[in-house]
N, C-alpha and C positions, 0 to 999 in steps of 0.2 A: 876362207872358202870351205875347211873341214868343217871348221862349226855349223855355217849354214846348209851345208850338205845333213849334216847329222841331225840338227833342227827341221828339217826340209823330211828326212824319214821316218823321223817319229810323229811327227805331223799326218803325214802321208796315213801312217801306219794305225794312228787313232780315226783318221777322217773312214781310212776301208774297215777297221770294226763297225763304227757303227751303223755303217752300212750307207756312207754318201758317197758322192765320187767324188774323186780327186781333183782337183784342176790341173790343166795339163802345161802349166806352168811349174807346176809343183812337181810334175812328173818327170818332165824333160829335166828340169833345173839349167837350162840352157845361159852358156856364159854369158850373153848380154843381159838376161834376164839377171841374172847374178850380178853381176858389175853395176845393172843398174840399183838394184834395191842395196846390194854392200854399199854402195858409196853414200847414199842416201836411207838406206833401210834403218830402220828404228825396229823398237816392240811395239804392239799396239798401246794404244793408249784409249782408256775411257773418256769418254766425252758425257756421258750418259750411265748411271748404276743404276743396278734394280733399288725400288723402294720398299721399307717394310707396308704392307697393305695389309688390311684387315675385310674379312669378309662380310657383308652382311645381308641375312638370314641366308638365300640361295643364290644371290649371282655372285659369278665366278669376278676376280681380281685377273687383272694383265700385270705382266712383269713386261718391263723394257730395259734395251742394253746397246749403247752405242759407242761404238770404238773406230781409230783412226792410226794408221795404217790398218786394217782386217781384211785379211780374204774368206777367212771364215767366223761364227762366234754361236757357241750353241751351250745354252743351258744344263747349268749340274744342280739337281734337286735331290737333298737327302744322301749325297754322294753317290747320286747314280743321275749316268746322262737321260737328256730326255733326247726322244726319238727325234730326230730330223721330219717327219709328219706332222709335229707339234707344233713346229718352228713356224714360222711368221717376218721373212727378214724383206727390208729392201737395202737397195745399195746405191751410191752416187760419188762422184768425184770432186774432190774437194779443188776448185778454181784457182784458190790461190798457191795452194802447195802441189798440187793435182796426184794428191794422195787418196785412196781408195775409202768412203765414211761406209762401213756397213752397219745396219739397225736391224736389230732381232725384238720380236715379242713371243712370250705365251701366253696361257689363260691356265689360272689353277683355280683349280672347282671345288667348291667345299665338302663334298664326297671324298678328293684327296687327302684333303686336310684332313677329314675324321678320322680314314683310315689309317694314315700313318701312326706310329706309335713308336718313338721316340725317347730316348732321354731331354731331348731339346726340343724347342716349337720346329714345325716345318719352315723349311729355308732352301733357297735358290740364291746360285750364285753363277755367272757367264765366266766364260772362258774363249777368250777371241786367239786367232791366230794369224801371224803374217813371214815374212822370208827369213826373219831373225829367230822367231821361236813364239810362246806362248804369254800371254799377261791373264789376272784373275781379275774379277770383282769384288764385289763387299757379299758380304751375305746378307741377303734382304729375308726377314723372318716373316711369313704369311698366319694370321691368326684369326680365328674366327670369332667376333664381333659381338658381346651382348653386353645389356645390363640388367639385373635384379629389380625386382620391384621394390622390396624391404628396403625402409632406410639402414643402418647400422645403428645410429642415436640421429633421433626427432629434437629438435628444438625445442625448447619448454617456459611456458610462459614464465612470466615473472615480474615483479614489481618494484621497480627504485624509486630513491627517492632525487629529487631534481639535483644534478649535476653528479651524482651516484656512477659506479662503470656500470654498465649493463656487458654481459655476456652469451651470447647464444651459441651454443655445440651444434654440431652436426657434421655427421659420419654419411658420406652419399653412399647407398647401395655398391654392392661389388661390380664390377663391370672390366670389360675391355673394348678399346683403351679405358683409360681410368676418366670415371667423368668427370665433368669439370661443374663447379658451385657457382650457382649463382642466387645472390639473396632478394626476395621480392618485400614490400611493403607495402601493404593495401592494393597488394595486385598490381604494384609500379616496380620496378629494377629501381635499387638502393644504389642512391651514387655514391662512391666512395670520394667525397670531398676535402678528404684528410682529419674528417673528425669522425668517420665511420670509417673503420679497419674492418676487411675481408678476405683478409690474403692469409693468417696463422690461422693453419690447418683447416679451412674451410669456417674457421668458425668468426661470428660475425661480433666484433669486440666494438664497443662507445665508452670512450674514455671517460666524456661527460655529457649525463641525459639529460638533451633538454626536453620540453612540452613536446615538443613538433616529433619526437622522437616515440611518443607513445601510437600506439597500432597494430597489426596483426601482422604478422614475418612469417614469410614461409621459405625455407630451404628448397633450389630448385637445381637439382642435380639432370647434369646431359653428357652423351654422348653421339656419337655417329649412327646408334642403334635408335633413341628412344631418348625421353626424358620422362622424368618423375618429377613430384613433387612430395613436399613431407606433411606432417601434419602442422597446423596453422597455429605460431604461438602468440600467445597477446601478451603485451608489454604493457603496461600500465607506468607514467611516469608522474606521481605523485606529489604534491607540496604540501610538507606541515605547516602546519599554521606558524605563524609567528605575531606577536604585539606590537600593535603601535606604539607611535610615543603617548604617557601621559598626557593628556589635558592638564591644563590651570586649575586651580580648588577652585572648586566654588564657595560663594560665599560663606561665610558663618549661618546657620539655620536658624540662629537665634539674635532677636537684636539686643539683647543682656544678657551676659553671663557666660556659662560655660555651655558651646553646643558642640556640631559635629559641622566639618566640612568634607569633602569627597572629592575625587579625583576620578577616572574613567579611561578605558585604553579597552580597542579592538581587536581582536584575532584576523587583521584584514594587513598585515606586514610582513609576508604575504598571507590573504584565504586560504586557508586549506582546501585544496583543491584533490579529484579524484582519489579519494579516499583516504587521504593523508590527515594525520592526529591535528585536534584539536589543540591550542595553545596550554598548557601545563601555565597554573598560578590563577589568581586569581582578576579578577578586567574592572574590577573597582575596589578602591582604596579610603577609609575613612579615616579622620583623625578629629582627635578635639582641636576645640578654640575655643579662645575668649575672648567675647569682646566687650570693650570698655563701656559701662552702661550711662545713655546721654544723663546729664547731671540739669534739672533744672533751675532754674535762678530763683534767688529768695530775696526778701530786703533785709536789708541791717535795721537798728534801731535808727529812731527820728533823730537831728541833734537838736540842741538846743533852740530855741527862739531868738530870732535878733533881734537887735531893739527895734523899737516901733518907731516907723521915718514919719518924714514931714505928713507922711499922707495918709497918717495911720494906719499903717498897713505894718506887719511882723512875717517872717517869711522862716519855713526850715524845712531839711534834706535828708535825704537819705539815699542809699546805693545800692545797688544790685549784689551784694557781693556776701550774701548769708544761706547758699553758696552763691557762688559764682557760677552763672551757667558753662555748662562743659560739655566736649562730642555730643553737640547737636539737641542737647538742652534748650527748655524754652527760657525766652526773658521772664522779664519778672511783668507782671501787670500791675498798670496805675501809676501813677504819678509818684515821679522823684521829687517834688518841690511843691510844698501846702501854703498859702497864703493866707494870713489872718486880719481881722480887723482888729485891731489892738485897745480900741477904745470901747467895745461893747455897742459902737454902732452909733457914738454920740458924736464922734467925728467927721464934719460938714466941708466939704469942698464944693465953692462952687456953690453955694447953698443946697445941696444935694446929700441925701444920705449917702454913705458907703453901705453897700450891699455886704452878706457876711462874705466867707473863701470860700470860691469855687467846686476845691472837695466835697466839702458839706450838700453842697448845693447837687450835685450828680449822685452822693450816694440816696439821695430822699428820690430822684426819679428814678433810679433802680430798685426802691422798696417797691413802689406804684406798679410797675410792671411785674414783680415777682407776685405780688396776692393776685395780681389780675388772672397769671396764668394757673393758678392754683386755682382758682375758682372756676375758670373755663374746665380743666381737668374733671371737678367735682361731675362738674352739670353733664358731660360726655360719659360718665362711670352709670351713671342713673339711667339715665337715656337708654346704655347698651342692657342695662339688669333689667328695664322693664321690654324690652323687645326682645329678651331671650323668653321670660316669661310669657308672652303672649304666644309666643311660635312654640312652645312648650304646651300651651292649652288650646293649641289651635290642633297638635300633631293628635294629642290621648283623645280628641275626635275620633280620627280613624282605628282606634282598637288596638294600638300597637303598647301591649304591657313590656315587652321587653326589648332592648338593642343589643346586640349582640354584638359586639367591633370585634371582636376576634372571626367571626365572618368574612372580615376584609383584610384581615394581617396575612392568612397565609397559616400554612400548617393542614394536618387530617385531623379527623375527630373517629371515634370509634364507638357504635352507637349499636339498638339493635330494634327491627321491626319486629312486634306482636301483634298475630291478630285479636282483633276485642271478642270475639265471637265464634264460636264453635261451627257456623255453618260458612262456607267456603264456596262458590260456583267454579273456584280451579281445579277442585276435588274431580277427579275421575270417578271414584266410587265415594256418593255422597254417604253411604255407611260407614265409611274407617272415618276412623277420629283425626284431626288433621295432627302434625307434630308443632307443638306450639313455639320450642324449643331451637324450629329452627329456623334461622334468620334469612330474610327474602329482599332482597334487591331487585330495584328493577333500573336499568341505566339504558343508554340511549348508544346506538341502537343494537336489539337483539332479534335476529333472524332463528326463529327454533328449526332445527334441521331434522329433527323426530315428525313422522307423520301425524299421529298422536298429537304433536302440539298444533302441526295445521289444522286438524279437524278442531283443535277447541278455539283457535283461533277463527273458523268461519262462524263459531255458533252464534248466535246473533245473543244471548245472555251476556254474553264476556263482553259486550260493549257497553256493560251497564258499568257504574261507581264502585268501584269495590268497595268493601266494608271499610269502616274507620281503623287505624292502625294506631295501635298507644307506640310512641317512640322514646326510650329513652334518652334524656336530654335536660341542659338544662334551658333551654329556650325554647320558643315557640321559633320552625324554619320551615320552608318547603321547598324541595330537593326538585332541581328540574330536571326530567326523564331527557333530555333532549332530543324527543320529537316534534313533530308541527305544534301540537298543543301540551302545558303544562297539568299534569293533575295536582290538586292539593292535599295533605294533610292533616286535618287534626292530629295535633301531639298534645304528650301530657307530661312535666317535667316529673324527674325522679332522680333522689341525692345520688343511686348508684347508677352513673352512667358511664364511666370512665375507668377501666381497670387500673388498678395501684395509684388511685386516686391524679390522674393525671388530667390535667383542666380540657375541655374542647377546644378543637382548632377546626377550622371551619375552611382550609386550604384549597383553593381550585374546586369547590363546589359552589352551585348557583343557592345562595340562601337566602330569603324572602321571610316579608313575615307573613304568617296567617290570617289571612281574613276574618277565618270563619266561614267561607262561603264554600260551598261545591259544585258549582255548573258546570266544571270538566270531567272529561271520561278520561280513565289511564290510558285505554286500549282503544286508538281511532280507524279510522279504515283507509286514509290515506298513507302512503308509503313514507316513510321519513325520508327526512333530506339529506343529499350528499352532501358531506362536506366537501369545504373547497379546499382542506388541505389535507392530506395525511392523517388519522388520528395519532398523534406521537405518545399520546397518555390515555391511560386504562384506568378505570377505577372499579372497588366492588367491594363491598361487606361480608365478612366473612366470622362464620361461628365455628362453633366444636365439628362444623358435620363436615369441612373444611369445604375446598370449592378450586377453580383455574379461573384465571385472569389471562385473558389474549389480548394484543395488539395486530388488529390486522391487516394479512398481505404483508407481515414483516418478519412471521418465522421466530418472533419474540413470545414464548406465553410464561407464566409462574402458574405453580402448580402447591396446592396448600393442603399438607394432610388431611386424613379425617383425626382430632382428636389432638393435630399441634395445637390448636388453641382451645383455652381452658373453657368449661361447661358457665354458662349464663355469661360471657363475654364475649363481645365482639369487635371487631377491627376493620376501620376501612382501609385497603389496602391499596396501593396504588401502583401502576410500573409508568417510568419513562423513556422513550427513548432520546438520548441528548444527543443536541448538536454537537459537533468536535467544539471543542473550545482552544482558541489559538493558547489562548495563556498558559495554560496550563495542558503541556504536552502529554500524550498518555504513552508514546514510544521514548525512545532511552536517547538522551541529547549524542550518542556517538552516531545515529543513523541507521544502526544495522537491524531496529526492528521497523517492524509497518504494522498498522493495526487491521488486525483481520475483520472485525465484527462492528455492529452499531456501541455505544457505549451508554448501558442500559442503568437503570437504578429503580429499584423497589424499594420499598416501606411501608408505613413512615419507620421514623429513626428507631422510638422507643418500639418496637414490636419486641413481644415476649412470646417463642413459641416453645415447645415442649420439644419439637423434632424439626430438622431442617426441613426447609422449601426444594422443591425441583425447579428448575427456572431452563429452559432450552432457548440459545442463543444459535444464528445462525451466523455460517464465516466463511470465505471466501478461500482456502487455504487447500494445495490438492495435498492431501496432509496422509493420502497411501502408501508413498512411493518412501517415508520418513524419512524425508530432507530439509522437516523443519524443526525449529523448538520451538514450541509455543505456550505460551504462559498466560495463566490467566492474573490481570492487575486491579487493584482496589484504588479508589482513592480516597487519601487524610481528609481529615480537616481543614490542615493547610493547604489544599488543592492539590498535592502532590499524589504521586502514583506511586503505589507498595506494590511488589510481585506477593503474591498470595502463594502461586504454588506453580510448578510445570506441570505441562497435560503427562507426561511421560515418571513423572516421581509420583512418590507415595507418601500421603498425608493423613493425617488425621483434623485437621482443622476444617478441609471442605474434597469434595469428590467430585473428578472430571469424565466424564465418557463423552470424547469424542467421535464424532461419524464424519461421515465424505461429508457434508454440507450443513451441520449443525455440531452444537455442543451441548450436553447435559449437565448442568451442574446441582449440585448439593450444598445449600449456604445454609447460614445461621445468623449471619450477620447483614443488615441491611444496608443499603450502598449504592455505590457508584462502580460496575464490574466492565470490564473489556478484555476482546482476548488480541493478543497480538504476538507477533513470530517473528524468530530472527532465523535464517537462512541458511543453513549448514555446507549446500555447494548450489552451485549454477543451475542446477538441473531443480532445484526450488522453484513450485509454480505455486502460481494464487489463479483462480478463475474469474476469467471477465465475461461477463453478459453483453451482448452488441443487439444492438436493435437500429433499426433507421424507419424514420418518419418522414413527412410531407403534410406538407399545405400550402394550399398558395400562397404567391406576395402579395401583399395588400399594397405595396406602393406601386405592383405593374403587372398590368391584369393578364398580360401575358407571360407572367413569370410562375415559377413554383420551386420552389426552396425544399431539400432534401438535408435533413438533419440524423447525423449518424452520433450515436451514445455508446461510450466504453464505459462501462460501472463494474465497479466488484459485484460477484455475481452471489450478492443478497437479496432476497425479497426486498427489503426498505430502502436499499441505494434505489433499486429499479421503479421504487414506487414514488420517490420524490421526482422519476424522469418523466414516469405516468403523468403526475398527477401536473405537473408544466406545461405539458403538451394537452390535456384536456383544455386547459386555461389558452392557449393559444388557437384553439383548433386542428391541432396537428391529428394525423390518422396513422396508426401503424402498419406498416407496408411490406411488414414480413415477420415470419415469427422470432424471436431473439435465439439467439445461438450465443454458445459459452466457447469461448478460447481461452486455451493455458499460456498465462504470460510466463515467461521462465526470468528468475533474476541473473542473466546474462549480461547484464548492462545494454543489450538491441535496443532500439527505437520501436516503434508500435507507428506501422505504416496505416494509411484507409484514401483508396484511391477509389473513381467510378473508372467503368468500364462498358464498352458496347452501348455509347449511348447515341441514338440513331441521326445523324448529322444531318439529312437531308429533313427534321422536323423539328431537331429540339439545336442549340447552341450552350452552348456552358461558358463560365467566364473565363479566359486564358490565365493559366499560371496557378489553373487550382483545380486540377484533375487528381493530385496527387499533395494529401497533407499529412502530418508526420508529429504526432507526439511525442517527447523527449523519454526516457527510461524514467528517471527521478517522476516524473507526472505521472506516468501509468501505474509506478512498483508503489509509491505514498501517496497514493489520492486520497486516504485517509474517508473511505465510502462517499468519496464527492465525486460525481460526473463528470466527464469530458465529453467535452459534444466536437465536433465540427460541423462544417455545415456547404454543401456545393448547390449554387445557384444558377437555374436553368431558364431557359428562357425559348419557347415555341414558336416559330416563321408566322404561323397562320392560328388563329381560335380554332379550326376545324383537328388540328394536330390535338386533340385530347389525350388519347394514351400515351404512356410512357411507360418504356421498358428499357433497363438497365441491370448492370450488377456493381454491388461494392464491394470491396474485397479490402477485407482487413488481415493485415498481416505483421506478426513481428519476426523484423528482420534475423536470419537466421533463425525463424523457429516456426509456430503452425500461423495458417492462414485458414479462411473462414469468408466464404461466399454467401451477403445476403443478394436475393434474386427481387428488384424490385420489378413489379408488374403491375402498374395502377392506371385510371383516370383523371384527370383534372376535373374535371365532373362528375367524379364515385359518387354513393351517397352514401351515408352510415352503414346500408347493409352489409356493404361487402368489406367492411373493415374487419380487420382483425380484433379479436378483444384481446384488452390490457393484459388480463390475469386471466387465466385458465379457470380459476376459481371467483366465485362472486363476491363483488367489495361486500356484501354485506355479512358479515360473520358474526357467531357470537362475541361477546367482549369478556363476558364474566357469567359464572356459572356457580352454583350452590350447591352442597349435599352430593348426592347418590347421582345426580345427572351428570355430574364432572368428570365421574370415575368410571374408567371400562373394566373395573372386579367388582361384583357385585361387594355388599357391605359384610353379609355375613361367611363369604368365601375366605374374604380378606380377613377376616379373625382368626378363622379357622387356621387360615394358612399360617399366621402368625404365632399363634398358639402350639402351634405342631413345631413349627422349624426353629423356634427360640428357645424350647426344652431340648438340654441336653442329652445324649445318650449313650452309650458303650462305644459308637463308632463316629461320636468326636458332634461338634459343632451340627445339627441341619440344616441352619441355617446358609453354612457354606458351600454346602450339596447344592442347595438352590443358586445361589449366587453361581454357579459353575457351569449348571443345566440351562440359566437363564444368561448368560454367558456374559454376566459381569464380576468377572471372578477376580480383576485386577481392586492389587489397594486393597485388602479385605481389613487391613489394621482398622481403615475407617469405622466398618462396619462393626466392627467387633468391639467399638467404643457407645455406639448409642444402644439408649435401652433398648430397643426391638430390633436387629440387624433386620430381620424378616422385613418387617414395615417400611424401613427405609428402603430397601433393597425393590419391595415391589412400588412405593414413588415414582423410582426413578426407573421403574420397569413401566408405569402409566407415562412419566413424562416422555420415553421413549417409542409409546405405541400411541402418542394421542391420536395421531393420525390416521392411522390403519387400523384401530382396534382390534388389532389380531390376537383375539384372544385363545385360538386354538394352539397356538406355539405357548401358550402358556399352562395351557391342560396336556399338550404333549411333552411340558419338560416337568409336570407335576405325574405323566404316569410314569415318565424313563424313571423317576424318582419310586417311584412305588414297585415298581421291577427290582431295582437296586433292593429296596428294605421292605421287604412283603408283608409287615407290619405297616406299612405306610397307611393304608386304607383303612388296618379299622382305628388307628390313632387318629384320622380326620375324621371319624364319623359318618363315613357316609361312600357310597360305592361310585366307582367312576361313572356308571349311568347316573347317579344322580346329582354327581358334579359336573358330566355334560352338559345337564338339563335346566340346573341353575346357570354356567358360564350362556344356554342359549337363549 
């Protein structure tokens, strides 16, 4: 009774601090009330504790607290009570025991929390009371709720190889509570099926990777706050190659003697797959053999004669066995067994002579047939000499002194036009004396883009004959101009036609004999013909005064000194652009390069020049950002590809400047050249050109076929899509647009879009088509097309408006707007090329070159004497801002000469010849001697450059 008395006052005595009232059970402490809770009274007991809760951003958390016997229970936060106003209780009585259940709540606000300032987190704990005394709770710690955005460690790609561990780390952002990891796979939750562990330390462990295992993982950390995700790692799981088993030998290659036989095994046990090494050793195996050579059969000697029988007849033999035929040896021919008459033929059977033996008898009808066919032979040898002879004096009819069969073999010939005569109607000023010296070409076809040449081109004289031309040669040919009509030549042979005595080749030119006749005009008024394909080959004769060769619409031109080739010699010179050839690969057997550019070749072989050629190649490579390596490659003899040089090293053998969309080169050697790039990171792009076309279907009059083209973005890729679609009737239906493909390994998407339902239909399941990475990154300048097929409700539904949208996954996209008629007509087509197909091809002398002739000496005379302040020539190179590599230049005789080449093959386009008088006066600033060591004042080098 003392205890609960004393329990009962200090109860009392905490309840009036904090300012509640007492219950008046507590007060009185009345002996029934005593008697009854002593005999049955207990301490309270928790039924219910506070929980630790966490806040998050601003609403407030409730604590709860439920106990059993309580008459009262009130909240300690911080070790300080909270007010009875804060409190939140209800109360009820428990049925089965009919003991008193009271529940209390608060709310703590995250304002409290901040405020506090502690050595430990904020915490609340209850305190109930009943007639015994007091009981506690737990302490529930209240915290306020975030997570970071930062990972701690991101995931990082990486590459195994098949059944390899794979490991991926990752440290989720700081947080409270601490978040919890979870790992995704191509945007799916990774199920841990017992061969993907995710439970050590968040990090995501593969004991053994398979294929299905390769994808992009991204770490995905959460909490009650928020979730994050990390950055996206790709996994790559890779197989090396491995070898089959050997094949069987094959045969012996020989059917005598000693030869070779071979064996064979594939790198497909397994393919090397996703980037995994080729097979190590070699996939065919040769060894000698021998085999037994067949033996054919001979006879032995006759034997003797037997005696002569009743029937006069002697008989003898002989065997196959002088050799013996062996492995597949023939027998022997003719008869083992001869028959005789023995009596000379006096011996009568029957009253009847004996005829001689058989033998005898059959080799006398094989004489008869052998002269027969000898003499047939004779009378066919006769027959054929006098019908060559007559069709021999039937041909020198026609006036043909010489044949020429090197005409038809193949090869170039290097030759030179002279005019016979001093008066010229090409002459602009018929008073200068023409240059006899130098060599004139006229090839098919040549658009002159000088006004000057339009006006001599309307005079009505220029459609006369031109004069006779002596051509050095040694046959009588005539060279077709290829337009509508052919002119002719008289030629006149001469022993020196060929330098260093090298014979004519007569390769890819049209060569005829001469008539004699002249009813054609060079120069007609009808427009020449388009070709139906591409021009892929250029030709053009060239002398000391040098000259450029174009291919056009393909960003291919050669560019020929003045003065690389020697004085009274000339060269036909030639460029092609070639097909890729399968056999012979021009990128590296491991994959990692792709060829940027067409794979061109000039000549011919023997060319002998004094100074390298310019040659500008275009390439497809976004080569700013230098994310590539790019190299330029030759090839052997043996068909094989030599690296020649990297665009980025320094050589002396040949000289690269490259630009955003083209490359300059410097050769000496004639060839087979390509440029192509290997990849240094992802972020590696090449440029695609896109275009999309139409024309109707011919098999359904209500259709129209929409064809979309991804080409490396060359001149010549784009011109072989042109020139497809001319031949189809296709129209271009938006201007082409360039997208950067990135070597990401993405797919290259081209889907339509917004195409008007209620007039056109399209075929289901092909809105949306998908080129693989490998086809877009090596197309090796060959085109991808796709192509979506439409189809209009009614004839009257003409227009059609659409968009395509070509995109590579994870990277840029690229909106053509089609907007057309089924009924357009040619006007409102877009043209092919910005530019006209008809361009120059080949060019001569002084019209080639945008520095005038006597600048260019000038300049080269000045900058190639040396001075007290080192080399000039390297001032120039620096000012004209090709200052890389100068070893090159500082090997050939004229660095100057070289240096402005490849300053023409650089400007052939723009002729901007003022950046070339502005970096010849920065120069004259620099050494104030400049101007009167050229001779001449910058007014009068403006005057000549205009």
């Amino acid at each position: 009774m003392g205890q609960f008395s004393g329990g009962c006052y200090l109860s009392c005595g905490i309840l009036l601090f904090l300012g509640l009232q007492v219950p008046a059970t507590l007060a009185r402490g009345s002996r029934g009330e005593a008697l009854q809770h002593g005999q049955s009274g207990t301490l309270p007991h928790f039924l219910e504790e506070p929980d630790d809760a966490y806040i998050v951003k601003s609403n407030p958390i409730k604590l709860r607290c439920q106990a059993r016997p309580a008459l009262q229970i009130f909240f300690k936060c911080n070790g300080e009570w909270v007010h009875q106003s804060q409190h939140s209780s209800q109360e009820h009585t428990d049925l089965g025991t009919g003991l008193k259940i009271r529940e209390v709540m608060i709310n703590v606000s995250r304002q409290q929390v901040e405020d506090f300032h502690g050595p430990e987190d904020y915490w609340c704990l209850c305190v109930a009371w009943s007639h015994l005394g007091t009981s506690k709770s737990r302490k529930a710690t209240v915290r306020i709720a975030y997570l970071r955005k930062n990972f701690e460690q991101d995931p990082q790609g990486i590459e195994v190889p098949l059944k390899g561990m794979i490991v991926l780390h990752c440290r989720p952002p700081e947080g409270v509570p601490v978040a919890e990891v979870e790992w995704l796979k191509n945007e799916e939750p990774v199920n841990s099926d017992g061969i993907i562990d995710t439970r050590a330390d968040h990090n995501l462990i593969i004991s053994e990777a398979r294929l299905s295992d390769s994808g992009n993982y991204t770490c995905l950390a959460s909490n009650i706050v928020a979730k994050r995700r990390s950055a996206t790692a790709t996994v790559v799981v890779y197989v090396n190659g491995g070898w089959s088993s050997w094949t069987d030998w094959s045969p012996c290659n020989v059917r005598c003697g000693r030869g070779v036989q071979k064996r064979s095994r594939t790198c497909t046990n397994p393919a090397p797959l996703n980037g995994g090494a080729f097979c190590e050793g070699m996939s065919v195996q040769k060894s000698t053999c021998n085999t037994l050579c067949p033996v054919d059969g001979g006879w032995g000697e006759w034997s003797e004669w037997t005696v002569c029988s009743a029937e006069c007849e002697r008989q003898r033999s002989r065997d196959c066995t002088a050799p013996e035929p062996k492995h597949g040896g023939r027998l022997c021919d003719g008869a083992a067994l001869a028959t005789d008459n023995c009596t000379g033929g006096l011996c009568t059977q029957n009253r009847k002579l004996l005829h001689d033996a058989k033998p005898q008898g059959v080799e006398t009808s094989s004489d008869v047939a052998l002269y027969s066919g000898l003499a047939a032979g004779v009378v066919t040898v006769v027959v054929l000499i006098v019908a060559v002879t007559l069709y021999r004096k039937n041909q020198s009819e026609y006036g043909v002194d010489v044949i020429d069969s090197s005409a038809l073999t193949g090869g170039f010939q290097s030759f030179s036009f002279k005019t016979s005569r001093q008066g010229n109607p090409l002459l602009i000023n018929s008073s200068l004396q023409p240059d006899l010296t130098v060599s004139r070409t006229y090839t098919s076809p040549m658009c002159f883009q000088d006004s000057i040449d339009k006006e001599l081109m309307a005079e009505r004289s220029l459609l006369d004959p031109l004069p006779d031309l002596k051509v050095k040669g040694q046959s009588s040919f005539m060279v077709s101009l290829g337009v509508a009509e052919r002119a002719e030549y008289h030629v006149m042979s001469h022993p020196q036609t060929f330098p260093r005595g090298m014979a004519p080749d007569y390769s890819g030119v049209a060569v005829e004999a001469t008539l004699g006749r002249r009813e054609k005009s060079l120069f007609i008024t009808q427009a020449p013909l388009t070709p139906s394909r591409p021009p892929h080959k250029t030709t053009g004769v060239f002398g000391h005064a040098g000259g450029r060769l174009v291919v056009p619409n393909t960003g291919i031109s050669l560019l020929v000194p003045h003065g690389g080739i020697a004085e009274d010699t000339t060269w036909e010179m030639y460029m092609i652009i070639n097909q890729v050839d399968s056999s012979s690969s021009t990128v590296s057997e491991d994959g990692q390069e792709i060829l940027l550019s067409p794979e061109v070749t000039y000549g011919p072989p023997g060319l002998d020049l004094s100074c390298p050629i310019a040659m500008t190649i275009a390439h497809c490579a976004e080569a700013a950002a230098g994310n590539w390596t790019i190299r330029l490659k030759r090839q052997t003899q043996d068909n094989k590809w030599e690296e020649v040089m990297s665009v980025d090293e320094e050589s002396t053998s040949c000289y690269c400047l490259l630009e955003a969309q083209s490359c300059h080169l410097l050769l000496e050697r004639p060839g087979r050249y390509a440029l192509v790039g290997q990849p240094l990171r992802q972020e590696a792009a090449k440029r695609l050109r896109l275009a999309v076309f139409g024309s109707p279907d011919t098999s359904n009059p209500l259709g129209f076929t929409l064809r979309v083209y991804c080409v490396d973005d060359t001149p010549h890729a784009f011109q072989e899509v042109a020139v497809g679609e001319r031949s189809r009737g296709g129209r271009l239906l938006e201007e082409p647009k360039m997208l950067l493909f990135r070597g990401n390994t993405f797919s290259l998407q081209v889907s339509i879009q917004d195409v008007p339902q209620l007039l056109w239909s399209i075929k289901p399941f092909t809105t949306c088509q998908e080129f693989s990475f490998s086809q877009v990154w090596a197309s090796n300048q060959h085109p991808l097309q796709c192509a979506f097929s439409l189809e209009r409700y009614s004839h009257s539904s003409s227009p059609l408006s659409c968009k395509i949208s070509i995109r590579q996954v994870k990277g840029q996209e690229q909106i053509l707007q089609v907007y057309t008629s089924v009924v357009e007509n040619e006007k409102g087509v877009v043209p092919f090329f910005s530019q006209s197909d008809c361009t120059v091809t080949s060019q001569t002398g002084s019209r080639a070159f945008k520095i005038p002739l006597s600048i260019r000496q000038r300049i080269c005379a000045t900058f190639d004497t040396a001075n007290a302040k080192g080399k000039d020539w390297q001032l120039l190179a620096q000012k004209l801002h090709i200052d890389r590599n100068l070893c090159y230049f500082a090997c050939q005789e004229s660095p100057s000469a070289v240096i402005l080449s490849l300053w023409e093959a650089q400007h052939q386009d723009s002729g901007d010849l003022d950046s070339l008088a502005s970096a010849l006066e920065e120069i004259s600033k620099v050494q104030s001697s400049r101007t009167t060591t050229l001779g001449c004042s910058n007014e009068e080098l403006d005057t000549e450059f205009t």
